[in-house]
C-alpha positions as CSV (number, residue, x, y, z in Angstrom):
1,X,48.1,-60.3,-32.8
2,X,49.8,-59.7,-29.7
3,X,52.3,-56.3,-28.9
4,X,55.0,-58.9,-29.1
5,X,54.4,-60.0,-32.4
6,X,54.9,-56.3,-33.4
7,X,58.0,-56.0,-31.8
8,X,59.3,-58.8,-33.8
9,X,57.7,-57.6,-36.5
10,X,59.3,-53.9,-36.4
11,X,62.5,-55.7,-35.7
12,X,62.5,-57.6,-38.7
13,X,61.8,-54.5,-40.7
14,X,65.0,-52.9,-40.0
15,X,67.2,-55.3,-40.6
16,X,68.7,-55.4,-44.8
17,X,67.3,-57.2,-47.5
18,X,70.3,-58.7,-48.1
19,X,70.5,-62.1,-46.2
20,X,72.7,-65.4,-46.7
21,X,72.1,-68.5,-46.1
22,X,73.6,-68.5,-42.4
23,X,70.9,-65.3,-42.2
24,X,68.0,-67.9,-43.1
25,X,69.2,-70.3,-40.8
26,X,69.4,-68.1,-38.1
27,X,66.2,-66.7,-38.8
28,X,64.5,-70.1,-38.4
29,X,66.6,-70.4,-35.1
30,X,64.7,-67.2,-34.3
31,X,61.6,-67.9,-34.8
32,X,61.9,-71.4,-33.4
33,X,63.0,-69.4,-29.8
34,X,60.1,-67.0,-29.9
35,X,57.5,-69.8,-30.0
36,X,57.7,-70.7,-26.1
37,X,58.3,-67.2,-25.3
38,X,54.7,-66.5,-26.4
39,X,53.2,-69.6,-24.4
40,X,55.2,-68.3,-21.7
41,X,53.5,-64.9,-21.9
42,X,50.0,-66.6,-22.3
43,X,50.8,-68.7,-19.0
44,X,51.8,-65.3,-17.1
45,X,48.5,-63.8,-18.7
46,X,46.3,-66.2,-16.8
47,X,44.7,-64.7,-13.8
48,X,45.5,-67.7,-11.6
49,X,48.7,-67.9,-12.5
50,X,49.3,-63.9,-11.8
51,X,47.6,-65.4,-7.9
52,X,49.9,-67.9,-7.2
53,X,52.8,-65.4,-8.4
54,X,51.6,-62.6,-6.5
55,X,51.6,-65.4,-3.5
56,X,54.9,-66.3,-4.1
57,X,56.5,-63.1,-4.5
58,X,54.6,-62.1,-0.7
59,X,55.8,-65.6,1.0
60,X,59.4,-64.1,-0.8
61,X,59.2,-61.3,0.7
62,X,58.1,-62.2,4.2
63,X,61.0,-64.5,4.7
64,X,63.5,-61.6,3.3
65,X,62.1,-59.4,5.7
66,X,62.4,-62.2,8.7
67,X,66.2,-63.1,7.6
68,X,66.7,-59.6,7.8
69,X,65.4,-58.8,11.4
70,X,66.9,-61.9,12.7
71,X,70.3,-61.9,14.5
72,X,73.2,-63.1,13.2
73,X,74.3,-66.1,15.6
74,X,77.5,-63.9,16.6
75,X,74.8,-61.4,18.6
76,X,72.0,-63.6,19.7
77,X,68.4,-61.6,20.5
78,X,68.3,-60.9,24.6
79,X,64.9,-61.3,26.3
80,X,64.8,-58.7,29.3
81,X,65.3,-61.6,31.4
82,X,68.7,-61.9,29.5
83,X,69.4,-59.1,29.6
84,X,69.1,-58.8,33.2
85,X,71.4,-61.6,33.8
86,X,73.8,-60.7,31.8
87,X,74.4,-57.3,33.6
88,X,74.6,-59.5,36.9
89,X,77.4,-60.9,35.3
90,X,78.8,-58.2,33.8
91,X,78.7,-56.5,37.5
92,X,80.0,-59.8,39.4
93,X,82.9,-59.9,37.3
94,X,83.9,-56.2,37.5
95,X,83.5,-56.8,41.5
96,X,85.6,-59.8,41.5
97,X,88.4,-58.0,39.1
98,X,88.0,-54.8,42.1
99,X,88.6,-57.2,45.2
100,X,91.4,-58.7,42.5
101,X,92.7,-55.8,42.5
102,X,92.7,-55.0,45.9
103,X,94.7,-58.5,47.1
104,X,97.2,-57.7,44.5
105,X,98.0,-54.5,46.6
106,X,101.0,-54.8,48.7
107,X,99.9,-54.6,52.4
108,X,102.0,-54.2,55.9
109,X,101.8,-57.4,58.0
110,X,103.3,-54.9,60.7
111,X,100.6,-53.8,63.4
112,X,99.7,-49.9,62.5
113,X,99.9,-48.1,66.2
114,X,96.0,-48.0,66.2
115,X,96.1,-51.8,66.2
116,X,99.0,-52.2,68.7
117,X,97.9,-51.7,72.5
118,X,96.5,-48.8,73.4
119,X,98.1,-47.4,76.9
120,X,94.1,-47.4,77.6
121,X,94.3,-51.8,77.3
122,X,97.7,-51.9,79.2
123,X,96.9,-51.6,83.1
124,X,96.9,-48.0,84.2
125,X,99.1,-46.9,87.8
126,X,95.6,-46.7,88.8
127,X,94.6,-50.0,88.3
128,X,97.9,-51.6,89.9
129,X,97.7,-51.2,94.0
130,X,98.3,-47.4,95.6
131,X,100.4,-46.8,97.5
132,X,97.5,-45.5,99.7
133,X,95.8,-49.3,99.1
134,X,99.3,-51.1,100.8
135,X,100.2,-50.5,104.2
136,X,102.9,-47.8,104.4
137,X,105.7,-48.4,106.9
138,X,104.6,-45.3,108.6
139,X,100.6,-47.1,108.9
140,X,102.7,-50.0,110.0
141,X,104.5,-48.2,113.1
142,X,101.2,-46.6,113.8
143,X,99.5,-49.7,114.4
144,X,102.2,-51.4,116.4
145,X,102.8,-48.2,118.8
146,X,99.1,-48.1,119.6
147,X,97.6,-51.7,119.8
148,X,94.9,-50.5,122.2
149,X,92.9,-48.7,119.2
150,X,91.7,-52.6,118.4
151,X,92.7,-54.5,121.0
152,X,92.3,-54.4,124.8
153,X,94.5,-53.7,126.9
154,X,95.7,-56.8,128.8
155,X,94.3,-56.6,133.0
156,X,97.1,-56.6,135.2
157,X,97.7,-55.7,139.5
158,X,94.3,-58.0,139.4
159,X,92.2,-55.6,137.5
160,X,89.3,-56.8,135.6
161,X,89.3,-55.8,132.3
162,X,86.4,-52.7,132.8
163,X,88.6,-51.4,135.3
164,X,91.6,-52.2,133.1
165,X,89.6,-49.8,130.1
166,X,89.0,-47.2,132.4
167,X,92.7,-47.2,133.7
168,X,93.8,-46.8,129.9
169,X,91.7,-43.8,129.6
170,X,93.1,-42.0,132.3
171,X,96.6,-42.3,131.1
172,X,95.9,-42.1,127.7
173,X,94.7,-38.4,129.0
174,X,97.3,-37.8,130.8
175,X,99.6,-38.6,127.7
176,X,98.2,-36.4,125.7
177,X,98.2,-33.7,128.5
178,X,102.1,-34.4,128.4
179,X,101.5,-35.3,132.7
180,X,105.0,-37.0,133.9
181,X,104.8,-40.5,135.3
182,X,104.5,-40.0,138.3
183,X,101.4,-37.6,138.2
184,X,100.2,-40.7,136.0
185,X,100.2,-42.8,139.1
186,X,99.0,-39.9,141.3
187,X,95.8,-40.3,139.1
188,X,95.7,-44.3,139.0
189,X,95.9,-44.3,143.1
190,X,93.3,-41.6,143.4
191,X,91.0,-43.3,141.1
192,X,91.6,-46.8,143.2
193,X,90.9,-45.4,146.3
194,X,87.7,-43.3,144.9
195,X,85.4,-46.1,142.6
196,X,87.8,-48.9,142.4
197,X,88.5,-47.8,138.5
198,X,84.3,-48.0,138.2
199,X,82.3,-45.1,136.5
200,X,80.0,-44.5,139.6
201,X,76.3,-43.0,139.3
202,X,74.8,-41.9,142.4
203,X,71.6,-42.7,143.9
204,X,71.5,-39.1,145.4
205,X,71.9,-37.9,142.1
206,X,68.9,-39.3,139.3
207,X,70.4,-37.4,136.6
208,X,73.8,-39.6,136.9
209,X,71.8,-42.6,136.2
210,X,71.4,-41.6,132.7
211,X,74.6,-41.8,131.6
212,X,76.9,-45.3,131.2
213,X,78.2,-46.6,134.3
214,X,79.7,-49.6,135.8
215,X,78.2,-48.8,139.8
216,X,75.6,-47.1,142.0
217,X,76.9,-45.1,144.9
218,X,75.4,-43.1,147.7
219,X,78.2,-40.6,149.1
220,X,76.6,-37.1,148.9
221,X,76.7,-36.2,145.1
222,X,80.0,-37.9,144.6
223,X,79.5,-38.8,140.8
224,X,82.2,-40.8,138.3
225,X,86.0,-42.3,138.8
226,X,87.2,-39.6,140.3
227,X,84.2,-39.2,142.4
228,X,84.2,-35.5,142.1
229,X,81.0,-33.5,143.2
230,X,78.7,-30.7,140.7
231,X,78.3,-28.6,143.6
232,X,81.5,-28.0,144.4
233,X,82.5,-26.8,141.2
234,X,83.7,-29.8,139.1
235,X,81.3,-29.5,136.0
236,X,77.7,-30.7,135.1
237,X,76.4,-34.4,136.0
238,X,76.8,-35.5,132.0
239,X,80.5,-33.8,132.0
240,X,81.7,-36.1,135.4
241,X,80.0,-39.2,133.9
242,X,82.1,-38.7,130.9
243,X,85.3,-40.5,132.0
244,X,87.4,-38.3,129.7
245,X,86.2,-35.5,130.9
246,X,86.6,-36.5,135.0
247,X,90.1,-37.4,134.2
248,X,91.4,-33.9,132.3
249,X,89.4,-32.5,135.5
250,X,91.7,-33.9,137.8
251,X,95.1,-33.6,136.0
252,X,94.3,-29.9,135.7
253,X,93.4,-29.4,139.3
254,X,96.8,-31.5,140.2
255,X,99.1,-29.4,137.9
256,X,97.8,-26.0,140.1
257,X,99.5,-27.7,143.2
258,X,102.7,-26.5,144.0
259,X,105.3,-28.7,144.1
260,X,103.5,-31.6,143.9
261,X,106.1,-33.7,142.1
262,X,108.2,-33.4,145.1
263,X,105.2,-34.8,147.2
264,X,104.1,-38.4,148.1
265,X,101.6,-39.5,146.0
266,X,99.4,-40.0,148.3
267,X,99.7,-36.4,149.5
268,X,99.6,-35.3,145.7
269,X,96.0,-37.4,145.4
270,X,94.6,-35.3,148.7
271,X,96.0,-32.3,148.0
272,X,93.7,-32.7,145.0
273,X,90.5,-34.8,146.7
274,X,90.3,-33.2,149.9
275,X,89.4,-36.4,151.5
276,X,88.6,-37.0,155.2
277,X,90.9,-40.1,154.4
278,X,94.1,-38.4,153.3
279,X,96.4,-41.6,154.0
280,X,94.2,-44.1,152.4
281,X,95.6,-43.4,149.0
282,X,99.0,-45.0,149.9
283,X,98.0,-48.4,149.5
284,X,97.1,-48.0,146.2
285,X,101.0,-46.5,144.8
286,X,102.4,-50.0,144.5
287,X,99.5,-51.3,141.9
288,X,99.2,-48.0,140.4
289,X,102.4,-48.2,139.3
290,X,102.7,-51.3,138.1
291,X,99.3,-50.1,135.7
292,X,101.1,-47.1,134.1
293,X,104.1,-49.3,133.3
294,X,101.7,-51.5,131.5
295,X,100.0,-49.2,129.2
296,X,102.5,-46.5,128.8
């Protein structure tokens, strides 16, 4: 007999004596119910039975456990690679909401004084012409009062133009030794009569031929326009070749005559040359004059 059987059994035992009829019927009832509950035991008994239960309850179990672990469709399962992409996103979105932001600030269509020109991108004074770059009025008058700085002085009184240069020099000298007109043309006529307005060297003199000059003479050691002599005091051979320098010698020797502004010129010119031809400077006042009125 099986442990169930004394279950029943023991059950049966306890309840009273006493039964009616519905008691009987029941009882049949009962007994009828416990007869598949004891094939039912002998079918879970069975060792192959117990297997495929065993199985059953693991296959159970297994697809618990997976319905538990897996996601509900609300919160899908990320791979890395998902998960990567989604921050991507996340990040493109929260840039796009920061440069959102940033148009939705209010901003100044108004140039901001570092945008505006700088006084360094407008023209500086010293970009726009000096006055030192024009011509000042002053420059002007300078040029125009003394035309022979770039251009030659114009021959007249049949002078070429050598002889014409070498007149200017004399009375430009003579200007700026403040000499009066007339010892101008005291200088002109000596110079006429002495080298024809021609910067002499002197074949006597090897030295002279060193220096520029327009002629060759022979007269002693008669050097320059003014032919004035070394020997006799006038200065070295370079100094009288130096048609500045023959010219200040003879305005300074003129000015230590006395009274020569009274004199003729021609006796002004000897009382300077000390010529053996005193009269021969005469001829030359006319012309000579007619050259200081042209360059002074």
């Amino acid at each position: 007999m099986h442990s169930d059987d004394t279950f029943t059994q023991k059950a049966t035992e306890h309840e009273p004596t006493t039964r009616s009829t519905e008691e009987s019927s029941t009882e049949r009832t009962t007994l009828t119910f416990h007869a598949p509950h004891r094939g039912l035991r002998a079918l879970l008994a069975s060792t192959p039975t117990r297997v495929a239960l065993a199985t059953g309850l693991t296959c159970c179990l297994g697809v618990a456990a997976y319905a538990g672990t897996r996601q509900t469709p609300e919160q899908p399962e990320r791979t890395p690679v998902a998960e990567a992409a989604a921050e991507r996103i996340d990040a493109a979105e929260r840039s796009s909401r920061s440069l959102l932001r940033e148009d939705a600030i209010p901003t100044s269509t108004s140039l901001s004084p570092t945008d505006t020109a700088s006084p360094t991108d407008t023209p500086s004074p010293t970009d726009a012409p000096s006055p030192t770059d024009t011509a000042s009025p002053t420059d002007m008058a300078e040029e125009e009062s003394t035309p022979s700085e770039s251009v030659p002085p114009q021959p007249v009184a049949g002078l070429t133009q050598i002889q014409m240069d070498n007149a200017k020099t004399i009375v430009d000298v003579g200007t700026e030794m403040n000499i009066p007109h007339r010892g101008l043309v005291v200088a002109i006529a000596t110079a006429m009569q002495e080298s024809t307005l021609l910067n002499y060297a002197n074949a006597s003199v090897p030295e002279s031929q060193n220096y520029p000059h327009e002629a060759v003479g022979w007269d002693h050691d008669s050097v320059g326009l003014f032919q004035q002599r070394s020997s006799t005091g006038w200065g070295s051979i370079s100094d009288l070749m130096t048609p500045t320098y023959a010219a200040t010698a003879f305005y300074e020797a003129l000015l230590q005559v006395p009274g020569w502004q009274e004199m003729s010129v021609a006796w002004a010119a000897q009382s300077v040359q000390v010529s053996a031809f005193p009269d021969a400077y005469a001829q030359h006042e006319t012309r000579a004059t007619t050259i200081v009125s042209a360059l002074v």
